[in-house]
C-alpha positions as CSV (number, residue, x, y, z in Angstrom):
1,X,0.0,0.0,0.0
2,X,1.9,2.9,-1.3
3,X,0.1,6.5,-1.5
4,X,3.1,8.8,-3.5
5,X,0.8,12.0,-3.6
6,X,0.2,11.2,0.0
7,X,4.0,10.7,0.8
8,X,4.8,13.5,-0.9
9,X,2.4,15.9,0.9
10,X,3.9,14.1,4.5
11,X,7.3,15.5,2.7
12,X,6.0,19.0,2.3
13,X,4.3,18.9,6.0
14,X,8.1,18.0,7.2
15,X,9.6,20.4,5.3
16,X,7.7,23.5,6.6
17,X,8.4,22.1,10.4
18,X,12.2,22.4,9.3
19,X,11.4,25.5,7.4
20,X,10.0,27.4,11.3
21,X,12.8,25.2,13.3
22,X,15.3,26.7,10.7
23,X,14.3,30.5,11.5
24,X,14.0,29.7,14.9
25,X,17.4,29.1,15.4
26,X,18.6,31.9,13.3
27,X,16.9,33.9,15.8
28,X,18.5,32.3,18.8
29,X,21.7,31.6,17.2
30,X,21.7,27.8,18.2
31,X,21.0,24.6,15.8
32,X,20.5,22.3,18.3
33,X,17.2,22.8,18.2
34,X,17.0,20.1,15.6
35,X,17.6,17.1,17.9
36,X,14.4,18.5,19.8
37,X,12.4,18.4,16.3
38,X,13.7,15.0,14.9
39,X,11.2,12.8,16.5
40,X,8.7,15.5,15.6
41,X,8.8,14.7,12.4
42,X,7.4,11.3,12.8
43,X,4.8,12.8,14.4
44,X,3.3,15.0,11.6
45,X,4.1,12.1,9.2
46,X,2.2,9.8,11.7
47,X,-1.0,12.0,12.0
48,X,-0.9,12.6,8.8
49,X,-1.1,9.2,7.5
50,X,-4.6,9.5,10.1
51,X,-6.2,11.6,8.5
52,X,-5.8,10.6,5.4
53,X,-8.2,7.4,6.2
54,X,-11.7,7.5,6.8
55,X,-12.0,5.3,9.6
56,X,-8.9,4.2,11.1
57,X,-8.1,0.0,12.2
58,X,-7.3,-1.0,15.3
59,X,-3.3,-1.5,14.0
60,X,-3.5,2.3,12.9
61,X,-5.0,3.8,16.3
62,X,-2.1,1.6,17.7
63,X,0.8,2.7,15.5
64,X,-0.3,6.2,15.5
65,X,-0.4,6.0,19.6
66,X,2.8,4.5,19.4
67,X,4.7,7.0,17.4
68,X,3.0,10.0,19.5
69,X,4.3,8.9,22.6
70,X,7.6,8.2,21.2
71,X,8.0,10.9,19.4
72,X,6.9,13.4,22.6
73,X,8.4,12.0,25.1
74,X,12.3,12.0,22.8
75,X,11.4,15.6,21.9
76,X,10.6,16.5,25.9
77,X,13.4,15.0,27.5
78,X,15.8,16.3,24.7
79,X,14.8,19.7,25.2
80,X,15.0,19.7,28.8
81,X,18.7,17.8,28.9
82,X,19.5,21.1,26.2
83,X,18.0,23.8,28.0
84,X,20.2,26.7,28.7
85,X,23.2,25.1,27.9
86,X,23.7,26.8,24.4
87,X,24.6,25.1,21.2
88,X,25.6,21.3,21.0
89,X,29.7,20.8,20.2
90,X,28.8,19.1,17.3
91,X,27.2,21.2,15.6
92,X,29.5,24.2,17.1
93,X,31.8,22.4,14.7
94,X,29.7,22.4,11.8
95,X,29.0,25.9,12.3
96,X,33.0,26.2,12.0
97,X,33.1,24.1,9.1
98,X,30.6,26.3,6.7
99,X,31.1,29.5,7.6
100,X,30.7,32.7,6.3
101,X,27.1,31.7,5.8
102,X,25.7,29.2,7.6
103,X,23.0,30.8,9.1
104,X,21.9,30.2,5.7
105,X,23.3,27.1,4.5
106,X,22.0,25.0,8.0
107,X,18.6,25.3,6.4
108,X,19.9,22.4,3.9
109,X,22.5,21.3,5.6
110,X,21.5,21.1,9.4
111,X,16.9,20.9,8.9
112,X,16.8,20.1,5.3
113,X,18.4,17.0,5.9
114,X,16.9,15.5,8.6
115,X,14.0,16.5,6.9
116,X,15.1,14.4,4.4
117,X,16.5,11.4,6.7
118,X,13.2,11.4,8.4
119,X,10.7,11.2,5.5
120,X,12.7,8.1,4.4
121,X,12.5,6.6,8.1
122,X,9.0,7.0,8.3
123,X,7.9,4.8,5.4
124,X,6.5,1.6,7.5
125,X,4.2,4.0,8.8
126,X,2.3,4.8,5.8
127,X,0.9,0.9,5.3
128,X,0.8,0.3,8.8
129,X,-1.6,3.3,9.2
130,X,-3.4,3.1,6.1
131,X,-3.7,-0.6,6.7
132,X,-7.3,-2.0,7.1
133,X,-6.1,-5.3,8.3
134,X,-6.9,-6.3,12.0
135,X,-4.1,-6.8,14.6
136,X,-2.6,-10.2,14.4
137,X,0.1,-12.6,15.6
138,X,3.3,-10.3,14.2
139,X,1.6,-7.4,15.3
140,X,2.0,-8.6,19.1
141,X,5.8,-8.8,18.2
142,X,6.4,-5.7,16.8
143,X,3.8,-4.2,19.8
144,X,6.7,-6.5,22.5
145,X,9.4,-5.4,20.5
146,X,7.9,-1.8,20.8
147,X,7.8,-1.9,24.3
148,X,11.3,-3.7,24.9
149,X,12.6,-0.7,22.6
150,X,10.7,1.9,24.6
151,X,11.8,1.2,28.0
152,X,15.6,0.4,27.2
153,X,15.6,4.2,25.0
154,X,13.6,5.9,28.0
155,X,15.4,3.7,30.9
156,X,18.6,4.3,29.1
157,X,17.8,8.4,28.9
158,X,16.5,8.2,32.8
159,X,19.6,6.5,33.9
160,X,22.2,8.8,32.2
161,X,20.1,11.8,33.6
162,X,20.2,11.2,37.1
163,X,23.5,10.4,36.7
164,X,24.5,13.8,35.2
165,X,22.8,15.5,37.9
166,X,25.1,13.6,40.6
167,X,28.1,16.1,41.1
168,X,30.4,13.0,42.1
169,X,30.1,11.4,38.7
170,X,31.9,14.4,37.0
171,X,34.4,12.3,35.0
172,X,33.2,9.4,35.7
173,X,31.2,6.5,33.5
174,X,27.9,4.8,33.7
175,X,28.0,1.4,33.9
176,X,24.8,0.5,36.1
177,X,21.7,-0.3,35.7
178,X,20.9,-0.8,31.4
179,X,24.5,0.7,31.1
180,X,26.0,-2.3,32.5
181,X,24.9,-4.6,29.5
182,X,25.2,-2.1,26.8
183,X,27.4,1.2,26.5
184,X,24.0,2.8,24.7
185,X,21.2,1.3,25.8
186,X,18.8,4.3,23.8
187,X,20.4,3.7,20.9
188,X,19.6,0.1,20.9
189,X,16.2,1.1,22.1
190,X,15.3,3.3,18.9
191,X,16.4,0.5,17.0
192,X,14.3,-2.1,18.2
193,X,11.5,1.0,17.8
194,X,12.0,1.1,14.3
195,X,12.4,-2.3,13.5
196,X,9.0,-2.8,15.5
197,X,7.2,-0.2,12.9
198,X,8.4,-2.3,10.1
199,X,6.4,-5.3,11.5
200,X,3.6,-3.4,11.7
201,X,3.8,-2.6,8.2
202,X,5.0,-6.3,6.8
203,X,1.8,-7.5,7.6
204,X,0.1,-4.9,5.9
205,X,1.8,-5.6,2.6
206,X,4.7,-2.8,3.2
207,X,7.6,-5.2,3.3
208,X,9.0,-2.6,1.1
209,X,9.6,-0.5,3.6
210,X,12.3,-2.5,4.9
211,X,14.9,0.3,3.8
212,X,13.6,2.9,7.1
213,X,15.0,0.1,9.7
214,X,17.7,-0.4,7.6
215,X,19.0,2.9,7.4
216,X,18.3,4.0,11.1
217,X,20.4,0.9,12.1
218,X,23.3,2.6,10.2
219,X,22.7,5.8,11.0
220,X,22.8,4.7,14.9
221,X,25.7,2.6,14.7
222,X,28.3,3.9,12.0
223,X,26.8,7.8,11.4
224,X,25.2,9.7,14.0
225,X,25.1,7.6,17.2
226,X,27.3,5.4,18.7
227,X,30.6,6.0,16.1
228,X,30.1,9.8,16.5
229,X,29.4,9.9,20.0
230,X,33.1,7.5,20.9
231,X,35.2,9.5,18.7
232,X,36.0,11.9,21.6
233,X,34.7,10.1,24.8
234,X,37.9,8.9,26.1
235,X,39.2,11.7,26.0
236,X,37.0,13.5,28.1
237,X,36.2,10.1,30.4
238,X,39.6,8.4,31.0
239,X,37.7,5.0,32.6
240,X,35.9,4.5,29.2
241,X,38.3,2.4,27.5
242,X,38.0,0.0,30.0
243,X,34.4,0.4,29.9
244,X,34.6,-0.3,26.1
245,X,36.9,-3.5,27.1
246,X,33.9,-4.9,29.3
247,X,31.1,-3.7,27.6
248,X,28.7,-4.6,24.5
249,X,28.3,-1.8,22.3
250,X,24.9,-1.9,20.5
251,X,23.3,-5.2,22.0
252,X,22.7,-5.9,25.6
253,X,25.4,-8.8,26.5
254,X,26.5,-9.4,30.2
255,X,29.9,-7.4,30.7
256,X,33.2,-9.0,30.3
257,X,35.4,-10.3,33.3
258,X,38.8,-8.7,32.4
């Protein structure tokens, strides 16, 4: 079940969000704002997708619900870890990179690509929306893998926040609680996530959609997530190569005695 007018509009709905982020940060001089809008994304291609169908199944009510609270609760706790603290190293660097000019060129290069990156992602959730089928057999998996996803990416994010607030842990390394079993439990969360969406959308006919997981899978593990994130960690936490020694990187394994 594949709608391209319909996709196409979700695009254009996507691309005006990034088009108001975009000016937004030119006012407050700060980019970052774009990790608070990612999962947003999802959520005005989600909705979309809903009204677009006259009377929503039971497996589009559910995927729909399941994207929303995703996609609000990433957005929230993002925007509260950022708050006040000005603009992400990362893209401090970019900023660095491209200018003179990138107040204008981050519309492509910051928003317009993830965008982009997003409208891609989001493709199991146009036939597992639109789908009229009833909830069956894979469809409790993908809800289980949901839910496994879910509570290691918001466990994960809980964990590391208390453990930022705690003044003794300046310098220091997580390895408790989800963190013992996998140096990014969130990542590995979102992953499960999106691979749960695709489920919902195999058994309405979308096994086509199989390039969304795909792509987030690389995107978290060689792109923007756990490659990017370790280039510089040591550096700033000396006890993280050990860490990396004893711990599973993607995958929740028990640690290594060393």
């Amino acid at each position: 079940m594949f709608d391209w007018n319909l996709y196409l509009s979700v695009f254009s709905s996507m691309l005006v969000l990034a088009v108001v982020a975009w000016v937004l940060s030119i006012i407050i001089k700060n980019v970052s704002i774009v990790d608070s809008l990612w999962s947003l994304f999802f959520a005005v291609a989600a909705i979309s997708y809903g009204l677009a169908v006259e009377n929503l199944s039971a497996k589009g009510v559910v995927v729909i619900a399941l994207v929303l609270i995703w996609a609000l609760r990433l957005s929230i706790y993002i925007t509260a870890r950022n708050w006040g603290d000005g603009e992400d190293y990362r893209y401090q660097a970019i900023r660095r990179r491209n200018d003179p000019g990138f107040a204008f060129k981050s519309l492509y290069i910051v928003f317009g690509l993830q965008a982009v990156l997003a409208w891609i992602i989001s493709l199991p959730l146009m036939p597992a929306i639109l789908s009229s089928s009833s909830l069956g057999g894979v469809d409790m998996v993908a809800l289980a893998l949901w839910t496994v996803g879910f509570v290691f990416e918001a466990g994960g994010d809980y964990q590391l926040a208390r453990f930022r607030k705690d003044p003794d842990s300046a310098g220091k390394v997580l390895n408790t609680g989800f963190w013992r079993y996998t140096r990014h439990p969130n990542y590995f969360g979102d992953c499960c996530i999106w691979w749960a969406y695709f489920l919902f959308a195999v058994t309405a006919g979308g096994w086509w959609s199989i390039i969304a997981p795909l792509l987030m899978t690389i995107l978290l593990l060689k792109v923007s997530g756990v490659s990017l994130l370790e280039k510089t960690i040591t550096s700033r936490r000396p006890e993280y190569a050990d860490y990396q020694q004893r711990t599973s990187a993607f995958f929740p394994l028990p640690p290594k005695d060393l």
